[in-house]
DOFI-968386 format. One record per residue (C-alpha): residue in one letter; x, y, z. Coordinates in nm, 2 decimals, padded with zeros to 4 digits, m for minus. Example, Ala and Ser with C-alpha at 12.3 -4.5 7.8 and 13.67 -1.06 7.14 Angstrom:
! residues 2
{type=A X=01.23 Y=m00.45 Z=00.78}
{type=S X=01.37 Y=m00.11 Z=00.71}
//
This chain:
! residues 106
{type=X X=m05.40 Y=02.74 Z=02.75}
{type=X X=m05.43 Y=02.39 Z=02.82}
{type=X X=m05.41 Y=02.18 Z=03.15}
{type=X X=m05.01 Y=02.11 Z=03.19}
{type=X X=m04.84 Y=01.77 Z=03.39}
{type=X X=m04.54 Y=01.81 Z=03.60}
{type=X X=m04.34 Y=01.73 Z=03.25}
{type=X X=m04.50 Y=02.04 Z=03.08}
{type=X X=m04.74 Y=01.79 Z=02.86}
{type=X X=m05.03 Y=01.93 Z=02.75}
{type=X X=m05.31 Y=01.71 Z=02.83}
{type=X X=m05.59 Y=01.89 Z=02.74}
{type=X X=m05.47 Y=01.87 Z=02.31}
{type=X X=m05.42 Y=01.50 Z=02.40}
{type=X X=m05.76 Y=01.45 Z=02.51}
{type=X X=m05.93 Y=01.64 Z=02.23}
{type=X X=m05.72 Y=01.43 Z=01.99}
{type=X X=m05.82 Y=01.09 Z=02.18}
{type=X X=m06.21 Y=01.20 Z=02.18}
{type=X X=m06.17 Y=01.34 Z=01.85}
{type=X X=m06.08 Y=01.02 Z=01.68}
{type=X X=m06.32 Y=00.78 Z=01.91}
{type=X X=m06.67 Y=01.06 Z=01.86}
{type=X X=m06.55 Y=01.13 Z=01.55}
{type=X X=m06.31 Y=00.94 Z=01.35}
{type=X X=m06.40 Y=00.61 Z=01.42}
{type=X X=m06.79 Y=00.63 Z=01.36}
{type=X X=m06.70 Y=00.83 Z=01.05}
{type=X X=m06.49 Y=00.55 Z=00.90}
{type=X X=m06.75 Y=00.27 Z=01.00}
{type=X X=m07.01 Y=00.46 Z=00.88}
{type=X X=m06.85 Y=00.53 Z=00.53}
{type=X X=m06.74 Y=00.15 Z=00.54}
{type=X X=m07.06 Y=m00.03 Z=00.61}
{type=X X=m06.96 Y=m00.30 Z=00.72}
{type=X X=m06.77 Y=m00.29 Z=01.06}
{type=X X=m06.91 Y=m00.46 Z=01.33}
{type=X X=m06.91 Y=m00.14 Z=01.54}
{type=X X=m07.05 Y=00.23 Z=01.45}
{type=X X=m07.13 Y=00.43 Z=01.80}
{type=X X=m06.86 Y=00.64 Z=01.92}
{type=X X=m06.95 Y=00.43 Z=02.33}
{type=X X=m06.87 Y=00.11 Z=02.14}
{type=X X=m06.52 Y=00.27 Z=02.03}
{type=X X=m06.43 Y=00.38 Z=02.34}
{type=X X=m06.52 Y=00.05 Z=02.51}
{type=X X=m06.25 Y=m00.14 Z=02.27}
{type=X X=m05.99 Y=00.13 Z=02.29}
{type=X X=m06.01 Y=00.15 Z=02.67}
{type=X X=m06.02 Y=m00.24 Z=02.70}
{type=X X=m05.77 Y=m00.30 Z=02.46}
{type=X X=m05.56 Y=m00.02 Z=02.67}
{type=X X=m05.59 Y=m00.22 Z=02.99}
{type=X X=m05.62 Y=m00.53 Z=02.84}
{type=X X=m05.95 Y=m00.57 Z=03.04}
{type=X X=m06.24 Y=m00.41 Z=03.12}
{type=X X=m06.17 Y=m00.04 Z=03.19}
{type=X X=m06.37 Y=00.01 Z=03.47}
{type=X X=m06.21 Y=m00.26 Z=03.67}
{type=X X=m05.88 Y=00.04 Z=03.61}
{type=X X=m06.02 Y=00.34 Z=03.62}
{type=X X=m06.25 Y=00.52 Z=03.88}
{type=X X=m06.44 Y=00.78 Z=03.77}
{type=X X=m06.60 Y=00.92 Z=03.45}
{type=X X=m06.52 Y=01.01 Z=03.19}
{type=X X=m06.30 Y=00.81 Z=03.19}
{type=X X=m06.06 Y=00.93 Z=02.96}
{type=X X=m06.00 Y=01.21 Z=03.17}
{type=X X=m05.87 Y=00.99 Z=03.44}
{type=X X=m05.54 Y=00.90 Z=03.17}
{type=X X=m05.22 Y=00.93 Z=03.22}
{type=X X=m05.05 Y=01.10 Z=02.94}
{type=X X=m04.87 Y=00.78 Z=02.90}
{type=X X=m05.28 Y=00.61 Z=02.88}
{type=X X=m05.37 Y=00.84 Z=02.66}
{type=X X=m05.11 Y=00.88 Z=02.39}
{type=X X=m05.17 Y=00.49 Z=02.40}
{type=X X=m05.55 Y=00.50 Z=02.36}
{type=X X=m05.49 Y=00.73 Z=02.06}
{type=X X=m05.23 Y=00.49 Z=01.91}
{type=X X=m05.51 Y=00.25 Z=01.91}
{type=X X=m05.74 Y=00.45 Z=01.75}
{type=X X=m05.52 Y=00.54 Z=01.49}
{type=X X=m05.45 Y=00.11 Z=01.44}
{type=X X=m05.82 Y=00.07 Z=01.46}
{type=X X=m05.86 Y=00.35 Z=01.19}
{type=X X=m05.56 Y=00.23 Z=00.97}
{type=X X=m05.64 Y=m00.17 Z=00.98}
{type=X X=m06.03 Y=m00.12 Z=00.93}
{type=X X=m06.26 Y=m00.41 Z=00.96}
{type=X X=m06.07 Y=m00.64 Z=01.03}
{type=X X=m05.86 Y=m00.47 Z=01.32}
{type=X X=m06.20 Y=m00.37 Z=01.45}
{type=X X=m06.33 Y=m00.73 Z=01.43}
{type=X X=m06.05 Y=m00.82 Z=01.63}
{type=X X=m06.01 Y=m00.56 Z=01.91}
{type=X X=m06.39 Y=m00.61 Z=01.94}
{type=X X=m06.36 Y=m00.96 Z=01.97}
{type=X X=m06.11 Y=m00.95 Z=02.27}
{type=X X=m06.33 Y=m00.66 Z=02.45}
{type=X X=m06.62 Y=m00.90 Z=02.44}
{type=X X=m06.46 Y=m01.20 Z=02.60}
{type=X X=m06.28 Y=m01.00 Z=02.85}
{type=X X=m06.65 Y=m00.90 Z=02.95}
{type=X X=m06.76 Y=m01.25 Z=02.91}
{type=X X=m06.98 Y=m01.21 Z=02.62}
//
């Protein structure tokens, strides 16, 4: 049985699904494509979390892994952005890379 919230949520599916697609999904997909200017599953997770706080992550969250200190509410959003980043391919990539980069100055 998983770890429950208050609301009766299961967290622990959520968090396999939001690892499943950044470790998995997502280097799978840029792999098979070629061409996206990302590939390791740490580079994923730096553009979904960043795009999920529209900043750098770790200025939001204490602790690591960090995806297990999400909200349910964090989470089910991190995976929605997997699932755009895995839906709108290089070029949603390009872009949500982009913005992690200048929010990180670089």
């Amino acid at each position: 049985m998983g770890q429950q919230t208050l609301g009766g949520d299961d967290i622990t599916l959520l968090r396999k699904r939001y690892l499943q697609r950044v470790t998995e999904a997502l280097p799978e997909a840029a792999a098979e494509a070629g061409d996206w200017p990302i590939h390791q599953d740490h580079c994923f997770a730096r553009v979904v979390l960043d795009t999920l706080f529209q900043g750098v992550w770790y200025d939001h969250i204490d602790g690591t892994p960090a995806y297990e200190q999400l909200s349910i509410e964090e989470l089910r959003e991190a995976i929605e952005i997997a699932e755009r980043m895995l839906k709108g391919g290089k070029r949603t990539v390009e872009a949500l890379n982009r913005q992690s980069l200048e929010w990180r100055g670089q």
